[in-house]
C-alpha positions as a Markdown table, in Angstrom:
| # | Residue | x | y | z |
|---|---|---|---|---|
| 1 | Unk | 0.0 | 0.0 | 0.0 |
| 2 | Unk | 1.3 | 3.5 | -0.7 |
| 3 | Unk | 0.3 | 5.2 | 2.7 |
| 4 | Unk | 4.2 | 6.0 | 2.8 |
| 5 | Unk | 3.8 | 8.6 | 0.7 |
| 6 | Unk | 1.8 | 10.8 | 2.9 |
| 7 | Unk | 4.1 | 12.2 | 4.9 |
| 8 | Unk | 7.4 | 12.5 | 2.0 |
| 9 | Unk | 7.9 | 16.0 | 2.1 |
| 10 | Unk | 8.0 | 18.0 | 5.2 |
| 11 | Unk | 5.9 | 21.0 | 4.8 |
| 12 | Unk | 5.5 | 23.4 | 8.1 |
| 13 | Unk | 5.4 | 21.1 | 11.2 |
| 14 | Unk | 7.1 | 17.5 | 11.4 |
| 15 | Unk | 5.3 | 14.9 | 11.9 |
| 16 | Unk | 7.1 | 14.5 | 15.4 |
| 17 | Unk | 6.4 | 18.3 | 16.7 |
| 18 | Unk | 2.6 | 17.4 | 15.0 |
| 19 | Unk | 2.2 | 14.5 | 17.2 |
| 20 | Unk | 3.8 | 16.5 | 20.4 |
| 21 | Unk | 1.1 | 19.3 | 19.7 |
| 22 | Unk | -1.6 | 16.6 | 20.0 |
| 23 | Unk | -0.8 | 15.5 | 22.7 |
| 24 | Unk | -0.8 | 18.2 | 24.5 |
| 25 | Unk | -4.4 | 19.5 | 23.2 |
| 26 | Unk | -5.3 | 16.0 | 24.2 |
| 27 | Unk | -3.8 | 16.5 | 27.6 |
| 28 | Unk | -5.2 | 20.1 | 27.9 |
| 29 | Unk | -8.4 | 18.6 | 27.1 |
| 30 | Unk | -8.3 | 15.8 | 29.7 |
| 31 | Unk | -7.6 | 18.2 | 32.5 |
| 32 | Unk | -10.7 | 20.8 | 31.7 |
| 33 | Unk | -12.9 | 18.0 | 31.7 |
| 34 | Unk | -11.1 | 16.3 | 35.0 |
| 35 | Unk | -13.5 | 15.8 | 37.8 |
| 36 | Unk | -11.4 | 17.3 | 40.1 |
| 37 | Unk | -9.5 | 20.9 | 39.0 |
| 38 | Unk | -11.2 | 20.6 | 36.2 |
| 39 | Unk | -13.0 | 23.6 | 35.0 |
| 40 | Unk | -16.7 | 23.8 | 35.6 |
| 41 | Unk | -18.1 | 25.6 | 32.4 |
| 42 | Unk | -16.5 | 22.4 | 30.6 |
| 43 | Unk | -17.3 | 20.1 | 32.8 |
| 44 | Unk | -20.7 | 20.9 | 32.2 |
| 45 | Unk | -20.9 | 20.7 | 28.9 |
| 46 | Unk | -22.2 | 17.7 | 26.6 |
| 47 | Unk | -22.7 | 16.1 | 23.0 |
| 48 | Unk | -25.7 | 18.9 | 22.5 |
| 49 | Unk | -24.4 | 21.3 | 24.6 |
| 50 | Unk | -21.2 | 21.6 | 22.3 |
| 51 | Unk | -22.5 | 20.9 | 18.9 |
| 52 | Unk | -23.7 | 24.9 | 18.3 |
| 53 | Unk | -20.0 | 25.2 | 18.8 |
| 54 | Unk | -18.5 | 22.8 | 16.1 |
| 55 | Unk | -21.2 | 24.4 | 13.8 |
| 56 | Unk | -20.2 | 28.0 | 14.4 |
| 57 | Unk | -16.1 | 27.7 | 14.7 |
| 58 | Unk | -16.7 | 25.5 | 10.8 |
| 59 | Unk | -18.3 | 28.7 | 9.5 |
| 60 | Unk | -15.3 | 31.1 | 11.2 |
| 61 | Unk | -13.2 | 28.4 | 9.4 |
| 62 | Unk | -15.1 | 29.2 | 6.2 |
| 63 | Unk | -15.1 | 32.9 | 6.9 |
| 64 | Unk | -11.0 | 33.3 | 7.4 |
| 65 | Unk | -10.8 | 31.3 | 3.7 |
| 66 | Unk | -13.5 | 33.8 | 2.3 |
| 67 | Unk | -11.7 | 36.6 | 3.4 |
| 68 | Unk | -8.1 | 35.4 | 2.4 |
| 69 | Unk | -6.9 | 35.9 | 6.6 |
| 70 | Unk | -4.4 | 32.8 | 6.1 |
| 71 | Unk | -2.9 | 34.7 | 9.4 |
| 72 | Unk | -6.0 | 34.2 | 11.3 |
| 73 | Unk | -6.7 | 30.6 | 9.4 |
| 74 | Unk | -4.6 | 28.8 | 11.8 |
| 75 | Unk | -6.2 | 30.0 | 14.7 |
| 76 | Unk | -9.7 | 29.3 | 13.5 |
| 77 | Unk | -8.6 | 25.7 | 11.8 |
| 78 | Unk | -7.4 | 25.1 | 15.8 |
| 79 | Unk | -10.9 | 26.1 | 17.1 |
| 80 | Unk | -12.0 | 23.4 | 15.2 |
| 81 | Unk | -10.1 | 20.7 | 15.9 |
| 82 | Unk | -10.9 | 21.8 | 19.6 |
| 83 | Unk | -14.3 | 20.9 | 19.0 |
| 84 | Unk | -13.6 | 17.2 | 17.6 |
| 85 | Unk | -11.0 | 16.7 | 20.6 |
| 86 | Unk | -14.0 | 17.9 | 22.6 |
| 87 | Unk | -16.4 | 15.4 | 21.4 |
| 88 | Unk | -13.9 | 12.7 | 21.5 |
| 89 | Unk | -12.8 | 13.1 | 25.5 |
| 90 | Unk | -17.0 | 13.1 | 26.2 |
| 91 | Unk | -17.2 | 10.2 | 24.3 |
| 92 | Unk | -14.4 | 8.8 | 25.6 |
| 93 | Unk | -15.4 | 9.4 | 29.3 |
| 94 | Unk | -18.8 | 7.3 | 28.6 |
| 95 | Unk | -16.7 | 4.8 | 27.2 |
| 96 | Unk | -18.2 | 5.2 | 23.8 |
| 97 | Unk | -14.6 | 5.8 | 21.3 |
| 98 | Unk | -11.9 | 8.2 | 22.1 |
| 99 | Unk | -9.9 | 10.3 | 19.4 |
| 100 | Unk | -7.8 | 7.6 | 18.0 |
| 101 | Unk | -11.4 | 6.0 | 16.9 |
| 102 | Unk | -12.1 | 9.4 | 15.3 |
| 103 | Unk | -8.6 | 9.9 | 13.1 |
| 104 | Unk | -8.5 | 5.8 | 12.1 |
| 105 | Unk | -11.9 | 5.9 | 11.0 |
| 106 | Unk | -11.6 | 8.5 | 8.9 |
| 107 | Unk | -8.0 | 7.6 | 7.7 |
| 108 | Unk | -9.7 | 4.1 | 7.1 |
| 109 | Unk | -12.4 | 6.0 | 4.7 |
| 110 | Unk | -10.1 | 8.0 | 2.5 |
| 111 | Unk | -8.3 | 4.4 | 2.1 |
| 112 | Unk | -11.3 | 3.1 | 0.9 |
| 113 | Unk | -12.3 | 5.9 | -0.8 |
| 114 | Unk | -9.1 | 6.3 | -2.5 |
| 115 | Unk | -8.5 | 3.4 | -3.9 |
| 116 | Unk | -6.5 | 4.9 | -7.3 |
| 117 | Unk | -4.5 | 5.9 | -4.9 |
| 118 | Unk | -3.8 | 3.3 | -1.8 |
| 119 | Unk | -4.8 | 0.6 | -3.7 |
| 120 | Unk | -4.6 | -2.0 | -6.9 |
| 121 | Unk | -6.7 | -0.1 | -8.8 |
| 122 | Unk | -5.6 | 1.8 | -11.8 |
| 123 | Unk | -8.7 | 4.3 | -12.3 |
| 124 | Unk | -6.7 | 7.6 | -12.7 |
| 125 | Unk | -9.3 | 9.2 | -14.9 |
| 126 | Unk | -11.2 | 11.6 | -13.0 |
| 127 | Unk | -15.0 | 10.1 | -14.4 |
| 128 | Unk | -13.8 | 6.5 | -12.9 |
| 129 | Unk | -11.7 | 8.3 | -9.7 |
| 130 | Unk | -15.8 | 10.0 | -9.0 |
| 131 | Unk | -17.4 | 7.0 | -9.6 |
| 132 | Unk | -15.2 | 4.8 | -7.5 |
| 133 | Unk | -15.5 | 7.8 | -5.1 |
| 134 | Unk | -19.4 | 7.0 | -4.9 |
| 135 | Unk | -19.5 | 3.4 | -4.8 |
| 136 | Unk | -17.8 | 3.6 | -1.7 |
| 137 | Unk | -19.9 | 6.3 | -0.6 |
| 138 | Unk | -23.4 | 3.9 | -1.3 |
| 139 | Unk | -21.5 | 1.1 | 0.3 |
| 140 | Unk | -21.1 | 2.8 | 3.5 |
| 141 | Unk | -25.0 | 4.0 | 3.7 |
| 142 | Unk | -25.7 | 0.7 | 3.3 |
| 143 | Unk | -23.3 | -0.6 | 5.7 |
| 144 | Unk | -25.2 | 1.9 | 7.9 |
| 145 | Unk | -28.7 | 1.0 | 7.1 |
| 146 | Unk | -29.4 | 4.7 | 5.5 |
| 147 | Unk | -31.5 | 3.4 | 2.3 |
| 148 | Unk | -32.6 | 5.3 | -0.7 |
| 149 | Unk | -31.2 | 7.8 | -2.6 |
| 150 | Unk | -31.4 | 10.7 | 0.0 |
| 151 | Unk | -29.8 | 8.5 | 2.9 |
| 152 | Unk | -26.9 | 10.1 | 4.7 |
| 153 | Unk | -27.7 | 13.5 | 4.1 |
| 154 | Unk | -27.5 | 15.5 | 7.5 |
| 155 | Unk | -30.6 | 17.0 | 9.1 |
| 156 | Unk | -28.6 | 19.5 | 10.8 |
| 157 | Unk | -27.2 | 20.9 | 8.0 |
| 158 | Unk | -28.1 | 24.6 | 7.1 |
| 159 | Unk | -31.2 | 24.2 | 4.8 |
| 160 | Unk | -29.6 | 26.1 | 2.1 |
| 161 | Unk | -26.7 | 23.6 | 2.0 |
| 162 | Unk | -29.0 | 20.2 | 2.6 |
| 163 | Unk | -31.1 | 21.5 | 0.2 |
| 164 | Unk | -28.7 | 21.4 | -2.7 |
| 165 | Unk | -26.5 | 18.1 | -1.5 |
| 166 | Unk | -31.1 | 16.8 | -1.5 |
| 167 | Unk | -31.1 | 17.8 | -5.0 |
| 168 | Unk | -27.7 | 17.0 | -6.3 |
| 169 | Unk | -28.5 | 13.1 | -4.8 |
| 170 | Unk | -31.8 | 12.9 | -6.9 |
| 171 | Unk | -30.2 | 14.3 | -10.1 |
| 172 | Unk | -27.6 | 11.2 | -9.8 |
| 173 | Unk | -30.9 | 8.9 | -10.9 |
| 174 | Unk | -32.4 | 11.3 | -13.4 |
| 175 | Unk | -34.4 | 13.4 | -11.5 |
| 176 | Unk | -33.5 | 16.8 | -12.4 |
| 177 | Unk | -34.3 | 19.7 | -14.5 |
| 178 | Unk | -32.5 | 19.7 | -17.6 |
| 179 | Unk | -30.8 | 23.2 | -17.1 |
| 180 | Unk | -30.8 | 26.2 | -15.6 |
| 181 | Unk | -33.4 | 28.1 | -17.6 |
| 182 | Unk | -35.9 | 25.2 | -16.3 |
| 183 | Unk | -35.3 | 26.1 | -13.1 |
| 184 | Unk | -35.7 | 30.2 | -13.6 |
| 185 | Unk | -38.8 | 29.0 | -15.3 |
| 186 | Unk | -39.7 | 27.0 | -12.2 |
| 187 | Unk | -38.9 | 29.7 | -10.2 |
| 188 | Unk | -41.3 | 32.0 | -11.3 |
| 189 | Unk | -44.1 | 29.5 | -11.0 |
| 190 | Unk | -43.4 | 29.7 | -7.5 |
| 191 | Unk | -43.3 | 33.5 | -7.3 |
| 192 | Unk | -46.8 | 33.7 | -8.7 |
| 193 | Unk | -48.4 | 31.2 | -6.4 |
| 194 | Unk | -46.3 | 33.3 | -3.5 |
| 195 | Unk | -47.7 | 36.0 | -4.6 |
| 196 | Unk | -50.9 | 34.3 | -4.9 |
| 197 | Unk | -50.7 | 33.8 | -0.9 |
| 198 | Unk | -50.1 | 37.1 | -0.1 |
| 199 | Unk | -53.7 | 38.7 | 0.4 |
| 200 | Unk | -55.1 | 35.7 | 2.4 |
| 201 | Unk | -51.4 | 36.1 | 4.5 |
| 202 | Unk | -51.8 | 33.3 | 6.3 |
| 203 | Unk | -48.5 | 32.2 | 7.9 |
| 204 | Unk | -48.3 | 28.5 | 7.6 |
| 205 | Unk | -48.9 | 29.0 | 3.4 |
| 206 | Unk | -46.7 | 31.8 | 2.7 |
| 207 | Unk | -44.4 | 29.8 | 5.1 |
| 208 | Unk | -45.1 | 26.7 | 2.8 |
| 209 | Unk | -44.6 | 28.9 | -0.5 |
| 210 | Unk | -41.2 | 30.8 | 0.3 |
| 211 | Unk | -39.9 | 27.4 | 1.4 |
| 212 | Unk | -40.0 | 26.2 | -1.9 |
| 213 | Unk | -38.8 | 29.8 | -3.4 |
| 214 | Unk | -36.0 | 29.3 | -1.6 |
| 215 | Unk | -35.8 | 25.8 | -2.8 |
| 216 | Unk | -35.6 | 26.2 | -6.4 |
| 217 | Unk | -33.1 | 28.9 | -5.5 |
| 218 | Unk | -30.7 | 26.5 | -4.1 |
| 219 | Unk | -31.4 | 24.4 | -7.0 |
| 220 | Unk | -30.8 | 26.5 | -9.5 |
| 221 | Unk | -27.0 | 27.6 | -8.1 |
| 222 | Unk | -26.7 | 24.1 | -8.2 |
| 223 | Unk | -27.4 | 23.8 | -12.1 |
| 224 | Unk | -25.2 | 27.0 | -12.6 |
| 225 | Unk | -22.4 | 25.3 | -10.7 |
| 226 | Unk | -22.6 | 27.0 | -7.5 |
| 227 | Unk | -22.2 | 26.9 | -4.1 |
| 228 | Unk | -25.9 | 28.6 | -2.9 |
| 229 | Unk | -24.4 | 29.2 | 0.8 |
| 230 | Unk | -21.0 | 31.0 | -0.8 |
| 231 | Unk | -23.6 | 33.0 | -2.8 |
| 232 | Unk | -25.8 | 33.8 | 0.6 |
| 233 | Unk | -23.1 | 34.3 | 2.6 |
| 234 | Unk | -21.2 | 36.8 | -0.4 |
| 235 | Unk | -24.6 | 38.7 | -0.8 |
| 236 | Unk | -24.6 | 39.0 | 2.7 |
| 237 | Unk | -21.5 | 40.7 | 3.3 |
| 238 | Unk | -22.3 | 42.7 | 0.3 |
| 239 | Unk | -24.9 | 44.2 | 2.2 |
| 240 | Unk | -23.1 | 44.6 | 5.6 |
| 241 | Unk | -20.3 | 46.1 | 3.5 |
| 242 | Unk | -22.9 | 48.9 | 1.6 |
| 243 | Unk | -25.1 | 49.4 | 5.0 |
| 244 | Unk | -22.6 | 50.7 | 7.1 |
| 245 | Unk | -21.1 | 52.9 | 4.3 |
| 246 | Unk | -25.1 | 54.3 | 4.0 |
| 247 | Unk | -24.8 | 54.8 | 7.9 |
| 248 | Unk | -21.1 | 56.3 | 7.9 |
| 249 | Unk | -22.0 | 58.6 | 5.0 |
| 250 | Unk | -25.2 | 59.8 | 7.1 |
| 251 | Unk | -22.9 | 60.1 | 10.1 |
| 252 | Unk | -20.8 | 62.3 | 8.5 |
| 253 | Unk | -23.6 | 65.1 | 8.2 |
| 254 | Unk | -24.8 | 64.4 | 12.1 |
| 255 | Unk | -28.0 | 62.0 | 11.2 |
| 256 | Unk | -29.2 | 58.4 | 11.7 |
| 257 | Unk | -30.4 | 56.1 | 9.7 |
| 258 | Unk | -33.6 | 56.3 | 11.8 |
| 259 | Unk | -33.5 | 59.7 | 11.6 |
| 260 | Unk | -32.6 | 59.6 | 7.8 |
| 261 | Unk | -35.9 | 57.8 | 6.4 |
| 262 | Unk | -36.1 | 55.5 | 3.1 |
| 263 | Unk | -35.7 | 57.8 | 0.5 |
| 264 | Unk | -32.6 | 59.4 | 1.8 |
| 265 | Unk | -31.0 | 56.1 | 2.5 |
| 266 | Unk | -32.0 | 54.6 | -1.0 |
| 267 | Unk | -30.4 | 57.9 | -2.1 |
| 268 | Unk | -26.9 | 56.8 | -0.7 |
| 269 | Unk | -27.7 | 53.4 | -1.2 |
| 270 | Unk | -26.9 | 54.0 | -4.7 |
| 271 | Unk | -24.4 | 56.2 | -4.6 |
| 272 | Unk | -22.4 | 53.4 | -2.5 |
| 273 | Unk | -23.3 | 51.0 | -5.2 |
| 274 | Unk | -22.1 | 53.4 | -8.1 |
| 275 | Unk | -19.0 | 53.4 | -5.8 |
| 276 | Unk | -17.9 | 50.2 | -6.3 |
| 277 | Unk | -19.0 | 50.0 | -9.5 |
| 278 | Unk | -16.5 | 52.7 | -10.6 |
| 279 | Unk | -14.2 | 54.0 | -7.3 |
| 280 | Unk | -11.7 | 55.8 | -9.2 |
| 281 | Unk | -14.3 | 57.8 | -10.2 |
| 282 | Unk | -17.1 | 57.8 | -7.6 |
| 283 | Unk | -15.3 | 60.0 | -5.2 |
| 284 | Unk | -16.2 | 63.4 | -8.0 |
| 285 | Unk | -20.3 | 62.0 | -8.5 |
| 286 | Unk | -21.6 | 60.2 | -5.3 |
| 287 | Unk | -21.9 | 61.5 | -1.6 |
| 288 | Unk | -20.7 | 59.5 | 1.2 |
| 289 | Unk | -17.4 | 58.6 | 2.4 |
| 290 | Unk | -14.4 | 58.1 | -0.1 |
């Protein structure tokens, strides 16, 4: 087997000083949890308590990438692996696995999942290297008793990202829309019968009806080869970004937003968005701050 090859070239820690740094976490670990001297806030933590956590320090992982902080990266990558240590010395204290279960299983998987790579097999193609990818996959929802197509995809996912993994499962077997101008066509079949909800405004419909807005939505990133929680999350800091120029801009001439009302903050609203269009420029034709 080729396993050797992992660690061939030494980039940033050894694998000595790696395993030295473990330990330690592990150790740091043991003693916060420790019922005596231990500390109480983590002591008093378990499996539900902590999984908020895991979910939120992934996302700060995901928000250092977006915003190219490789100096913070390390930081927030070690948040994370908090979290799976964590886990592991709770399971470990019921007697359940510990953290060596948690790295060999999933050092196992990418074996098995690998196998152009660990193994015999001579798929180096990437259509046969996916495939054998998903075989392996089936195999082990199988192994785990989760039938059917959709089996193994998380509930506690964000719905924005379980809802595209939901569709991209089903368009494996042929149940899909055949391209992206389906699924605008789609889309506005579910605007009209949204809109179609909105005089009789009756929460448990228009509840029903944005659901599957917001649906198609994540289908149709999906079609256009898009991730439709980057494209969230991007839009969102898009509007952060052009908000708080709005407010600094209205700060600047001793009013708040409050204070300000619609029209003046639509007003600025565009002028921030003809700012970014063109900033070399937009300091000599919009308002607000350079």
């Amino acid at each position: 087997m080729a396993v050797a090859r992992l660690g061939s070239e030494d980039r940033g820690l050894s694998a000595s000083r790696a395993e030295a740094e473990l330990r330690r976490l592990l150790d740091i670990m043991a003693a916060l949890r420790a019922p005596e001297g231990g500390c109480p806030w983590d002591r008093a933590q378990n499996f539900e308590t902590i999984a908020p956590y895991t979910i939120e320090e992934a996302y700060e992982v995901a928000d250092a990438i977006a915003r190219r902080d490789f100096a913070a990266l390390p930081d927030e990558l070690g948040d994370l692996l908090f979290q799976v240590v964590f886990h592991a010395r709770m399971a470990e204290e019921e007697g359940r696995f510990g953290f060596a279960e948690v790295a060999r299983a999933i050092a196992d998987k990418m074996l098995r999942r690998h196998p152009h790579v660990f193994g015999e097999a001579a798929a180096r193609d990437a259509g046969m290297q996916a495939r054998a990818w998903e075989e392996q996959k089936h195999a082990e929802r199988a192994a785990r008793a989760e039938g059917g197509t959709l089996g193994g995809i998380a509930v506690g996912l964000p719905a924005l990202v379980r809802a595209q993994k939901l569709t991209a499962r089903a368009a494996r077997v042929g149940f899909d829309w055949p391209d992206a101008e389906a699924v605008l066509a789609k889309l506005d079949e579910e605007v009209a019968e949204l809109r179609a909800e909105l005089p009789q405004a009756e929460p448990a419909r228009l509840e029903d009806e944005l659901g599957d807005m917001l649906f198609v939505l994540a289908n149709l990133a999906r079609k256009l080869g898009l991730d439709a929680e980057t494209c969230l999350r991007q839009a969102n800091a898009k509007f952060t970004r052009r908000f708080t120029a709005v407010e600094a801009a209205l700060a600047a001439t001793g009013t708040t937003a409050a204070e300000a009302g619609l029209e003046a903050m639509e007003e600025l609203w565009q002028a921030v968005k003809r700012q970014e269009a063109a900033p070399e420029t937009a300091h000599e034709t919009a308002p607000g701050p350079a």
